[in-house]
N, C-alpha and C positions, 0 to 999 in steps of 0.2 A: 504494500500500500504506500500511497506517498506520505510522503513527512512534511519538513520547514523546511523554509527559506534558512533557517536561524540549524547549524551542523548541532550546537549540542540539544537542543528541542528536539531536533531530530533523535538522536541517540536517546534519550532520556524516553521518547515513546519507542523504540526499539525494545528496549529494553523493559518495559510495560506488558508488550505483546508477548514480548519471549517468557516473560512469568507468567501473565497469562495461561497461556498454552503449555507450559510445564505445571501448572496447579490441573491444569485440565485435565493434561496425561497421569494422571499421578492422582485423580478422584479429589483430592479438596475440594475444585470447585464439582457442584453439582450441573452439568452441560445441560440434562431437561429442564431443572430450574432453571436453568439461566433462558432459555429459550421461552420460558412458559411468561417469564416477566419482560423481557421480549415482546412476545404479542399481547399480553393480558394490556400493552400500554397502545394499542396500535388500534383506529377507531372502528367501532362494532360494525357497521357497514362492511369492511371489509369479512368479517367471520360471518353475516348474513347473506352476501351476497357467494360465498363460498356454501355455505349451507342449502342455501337456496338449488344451487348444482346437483347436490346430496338428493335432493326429493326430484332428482329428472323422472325418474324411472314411475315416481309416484301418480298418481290421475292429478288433472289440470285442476279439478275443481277441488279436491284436496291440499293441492300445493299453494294454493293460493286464498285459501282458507288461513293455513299454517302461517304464512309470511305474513300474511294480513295483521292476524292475534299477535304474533312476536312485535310486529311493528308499532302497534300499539302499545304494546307495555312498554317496548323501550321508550320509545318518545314520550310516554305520559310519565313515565318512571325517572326522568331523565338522565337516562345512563348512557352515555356516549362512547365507554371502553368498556372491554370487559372485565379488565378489574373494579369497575363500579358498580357491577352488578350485585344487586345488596336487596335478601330476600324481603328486608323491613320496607324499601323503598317500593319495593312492587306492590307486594301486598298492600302499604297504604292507598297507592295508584290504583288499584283493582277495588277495593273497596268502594272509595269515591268515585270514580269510573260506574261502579254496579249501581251506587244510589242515582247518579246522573243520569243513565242510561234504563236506569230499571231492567237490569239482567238479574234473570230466572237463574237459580243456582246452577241448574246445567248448561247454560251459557256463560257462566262466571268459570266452572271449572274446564270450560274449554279454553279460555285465555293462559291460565292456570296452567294446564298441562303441554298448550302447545310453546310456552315458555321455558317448561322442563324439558320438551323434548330438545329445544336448541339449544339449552345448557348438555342436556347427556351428551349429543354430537359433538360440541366443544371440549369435552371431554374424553372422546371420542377420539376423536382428532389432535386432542394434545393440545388445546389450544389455552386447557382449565384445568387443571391441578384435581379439582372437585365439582362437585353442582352444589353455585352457591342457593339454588333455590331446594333444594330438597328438601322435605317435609314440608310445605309452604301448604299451608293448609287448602283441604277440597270444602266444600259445602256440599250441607245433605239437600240432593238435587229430591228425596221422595217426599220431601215434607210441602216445597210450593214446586207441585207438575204444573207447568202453562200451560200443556194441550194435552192432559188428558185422553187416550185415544179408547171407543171400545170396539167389539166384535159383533159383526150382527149375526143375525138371528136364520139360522135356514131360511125361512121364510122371509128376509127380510131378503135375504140375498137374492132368491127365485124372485122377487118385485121387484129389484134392483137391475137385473137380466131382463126383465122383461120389459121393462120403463125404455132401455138403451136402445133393446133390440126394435122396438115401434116409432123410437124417434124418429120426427122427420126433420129434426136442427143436427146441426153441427154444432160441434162445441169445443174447442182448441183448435179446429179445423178439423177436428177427426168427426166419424159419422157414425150415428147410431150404432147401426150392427159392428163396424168394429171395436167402437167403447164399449160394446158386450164382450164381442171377441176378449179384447183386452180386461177385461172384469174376471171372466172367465180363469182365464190363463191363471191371472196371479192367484186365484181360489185356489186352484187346482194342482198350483206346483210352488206357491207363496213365495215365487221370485220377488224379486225388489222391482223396481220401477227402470232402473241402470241398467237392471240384467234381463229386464219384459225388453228394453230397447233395443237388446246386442242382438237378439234371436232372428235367425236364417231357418232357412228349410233343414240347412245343412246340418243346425245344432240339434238335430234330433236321429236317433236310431230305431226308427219306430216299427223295424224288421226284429230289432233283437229281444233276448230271453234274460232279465226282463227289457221292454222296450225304455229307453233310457234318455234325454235331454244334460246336454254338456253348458256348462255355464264356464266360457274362458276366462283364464286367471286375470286378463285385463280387466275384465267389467264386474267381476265379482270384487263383493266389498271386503273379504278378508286376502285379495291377491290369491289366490290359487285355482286352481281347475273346479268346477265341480259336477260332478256326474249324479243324476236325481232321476229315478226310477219313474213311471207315468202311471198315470190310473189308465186302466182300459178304460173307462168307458171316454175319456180325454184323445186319446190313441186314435179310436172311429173319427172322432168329429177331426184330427189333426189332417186324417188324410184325405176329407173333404176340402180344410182350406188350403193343403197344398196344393191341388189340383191344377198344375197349370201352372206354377209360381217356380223363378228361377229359384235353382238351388242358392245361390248366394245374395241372394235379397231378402231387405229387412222386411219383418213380419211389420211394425210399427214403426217405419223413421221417423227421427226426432222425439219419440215418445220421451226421450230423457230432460229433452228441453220445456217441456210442455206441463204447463201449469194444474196439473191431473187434478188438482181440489176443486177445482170448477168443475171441471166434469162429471163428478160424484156427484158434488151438490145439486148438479143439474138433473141430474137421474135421479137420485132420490128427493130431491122436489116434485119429479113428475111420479114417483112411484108411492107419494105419500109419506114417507118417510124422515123423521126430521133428523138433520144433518150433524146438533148438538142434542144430548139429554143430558140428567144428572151423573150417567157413568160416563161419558168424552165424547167427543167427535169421533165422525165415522169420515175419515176421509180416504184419500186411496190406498194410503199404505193400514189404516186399519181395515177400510174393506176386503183387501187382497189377504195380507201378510196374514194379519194379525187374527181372521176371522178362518184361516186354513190353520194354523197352528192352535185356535180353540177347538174349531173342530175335530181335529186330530185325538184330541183329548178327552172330549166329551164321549168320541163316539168307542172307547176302549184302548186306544194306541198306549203305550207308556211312554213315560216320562224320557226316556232313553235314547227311544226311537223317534219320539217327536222332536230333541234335541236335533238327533243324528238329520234328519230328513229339514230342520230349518237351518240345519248348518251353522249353531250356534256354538262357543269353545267350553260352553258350561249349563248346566242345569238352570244357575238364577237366572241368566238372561231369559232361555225358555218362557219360563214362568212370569216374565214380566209381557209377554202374550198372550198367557193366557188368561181368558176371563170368565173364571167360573163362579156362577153367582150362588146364591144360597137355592135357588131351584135347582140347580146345576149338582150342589151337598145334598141336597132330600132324595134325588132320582138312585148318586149313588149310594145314597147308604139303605135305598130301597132294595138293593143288589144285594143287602148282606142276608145270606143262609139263616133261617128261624128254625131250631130244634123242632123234628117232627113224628110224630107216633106214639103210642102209648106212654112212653119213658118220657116223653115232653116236659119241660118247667112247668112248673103249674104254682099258680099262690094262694099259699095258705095263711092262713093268721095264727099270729101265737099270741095266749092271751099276755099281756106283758102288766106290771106296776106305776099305774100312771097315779097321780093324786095321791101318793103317799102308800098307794096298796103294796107297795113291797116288790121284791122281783118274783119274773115268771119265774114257777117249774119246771125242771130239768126235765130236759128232753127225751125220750127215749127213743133210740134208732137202732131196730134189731136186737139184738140182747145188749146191748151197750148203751151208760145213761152219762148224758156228758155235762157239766156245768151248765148253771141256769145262768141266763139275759140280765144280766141290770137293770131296773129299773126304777123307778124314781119319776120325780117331772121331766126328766129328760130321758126316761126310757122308750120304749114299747109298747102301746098301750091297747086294751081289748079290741079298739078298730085298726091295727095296725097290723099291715100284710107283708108278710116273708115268704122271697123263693123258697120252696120244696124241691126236692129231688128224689130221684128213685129210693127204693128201698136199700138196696145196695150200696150207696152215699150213707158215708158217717161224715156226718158233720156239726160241730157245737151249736146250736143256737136254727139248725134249721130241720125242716120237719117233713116229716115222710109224708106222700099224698096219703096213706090209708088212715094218719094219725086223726083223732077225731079233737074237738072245741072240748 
């Protein structure tokens, strides 16, 4: 490197360097440190706009979500390096940011986390020592839901179908019978609205055992392939609409641009059906997703398989689709087996000690007599009834059918 004008200035940084570099060789100095304090002084644009590179591969409308929220916090944060990234500064910026803006706690912790995720990358990359925002607190997004979503109803769905299928409007520019088509579809296979858009003739195998639909790892929302088995009776009608239709053209183009919440509302307007009640909105991802993953459940599938088939990484997500009401608890626990034939539960009453009368009489079951009932005011008393069980049941305190009052 050059030096001075001035020979011993010169020597004198010589000599700087060459220690330097012998503390280097030689571990005194720490070389990632020194590098990490290096950039931590170097302005954050530069590490976002390197990060930004990071999410190529990611979808557009993801990516620019991410940068968005980051961009926000730093500038209202005002941290201009990243060594000034300072999880107190954020947080206070996010707080008043949420009251300013009235963000819903699941949009507070979207800010939240797409901030951690460009700390973990800087970290990542070497650029951070640590994430200084780790632990930076989430909000419980179940306490204020802003949209609510529920499931309709068989029946509501069959009027839903049939509202679209007689339309004679358009409505996003799509037409009647394909907003059915398209209703249809997400019911029956609870794709997302992204991946109802990506589908060709091509994404289906409707020759194979079982007949099968691929959802490519572009358009699906966790990145990966995925391959989703078809209802026959789905299957029939598939090879009606493809009749005729190139193999490599979209079933719905642009459906992913397309403002699908009109289009619901507009069908279930015409179908009678209101579009908010007191359990959420019915819009298209709960008409589609959310009303084939109740389904799923109500009509006997398990928990497991209904995971597997919505292609979820866990159980709890699952269950945040599904909406079973307390009709939904009475049907199933109408399914529980009631003991049956002769040996049946039957109830009997034991006289018991109410009012002071003392406790019941020991029982007698078979040749065996086993302690008497407590009673008292808080016992068992002459109108009060206890299971019996067969003859063959020994048990304290309960009473054979033959036994008599």
């Amino acid at each position: 490197m050059k030096g001075f004008t001035d020979k011993g200035l010169t020597e004198q940084l010589a000599r700087k360097l060459e220690e330097d570099a012998r503390k280097r060789k030689t571990g005194v100095v720490d070389v990632d440190a020194e590098r990490l304090a290096e950039v931590a002084d170097r302005p954050v644009e530069e590490a976002l706009a390197a990060f930004a590179e990071s999410l190529s591969e990611r979808t557009a409308n993801y990516r620019e979500k991410v940068l968005a929220r980051v961009r926000v916090v730093l500038d209202g944060a005002g941290i201009g390096t990243l060594r000034g990234l300072d999880a107190e500064a954020v947080e206070r910026f996010l707080k008043a940011y949420a009251a300013e803006k009235d963000l819903g706690p699941r949009t507070y912790n979207h800010y939240v986390q797409a901030a951690d995720t460009f700390c973990n990358w800087c970290v990542r990359t070497k650029r951070l020592a640590s994430n200084p925002l780790r632990g930076l607190d989430r909000r419980n997004a179940k306490v204020d839901v802003r949209h609510p979503r529920r499931a309709l109803k068989p029946e509501e769905f069959a009027r839903l179908l049939a509202a679209a299928e007689n339309s004679p409007k358009s409505v996003q520019r799509i037409d009647g019978p394909t907003r059915a088509r398209i209703y249809y579809l997400a019911y029956m296979t609870g794709l997302r609205k992204k991946e109802l858009a990506s589908l060709t003739p091509a994404s289906f195998d409707l020759a194979g055992r079982p007949p099968t639909l691929k959802v490519a790892a572009a358009d699906s929302k966790h990145r990966r392939e995925d391959v989703i088995p078809l209802h026959p009776e789905l299957v029939d009608r598939l090879r009606d609409w493809f009749a005729g239709l190139p193999a490599g053209r979209k079933l719905f183009p642009g459906l992913d641009r397309k403002k699908t919440q009109f289009m619901v509302r507009a069908d279930l307007a015409a179908a009678g059906i209101p579009y908010r009640t007191e359990e959420g909105i019915a819009d298209f991802h709960a008409a589609g997703r959310h009303t084939h993953i109740t389904e799923l459940l109500r009509n006997g599938v398990g928990l497991p398989q209904a995971m597997e088939l919505a292609r979820h990484s866990d159980v709890n997500m699952t269950m945040r689709y599904a909406h079973i009401g307390l009709g939904d608890q009475a049907a199933a626990l109408a399914c529980l087996p009631t003991p049956a034939g002769p040996d049946a539960l039957q109830m009997r009453c034991i006289p018991g000690g109410v009012g002071g009368r003392g406790a019941s009489p020991a029982v007698t079951t078979g040749e065996k007599k086993t302690a008497a009932t407590p009673g008292g005011a808080g016992g068992c008393g002459g109108d009060c009834q206890h299971l019996a069980v067969t003859d063959g049941m020994e048990a304290g305190g309960i009473e054979p059918p033959s036994c008599e009052r």
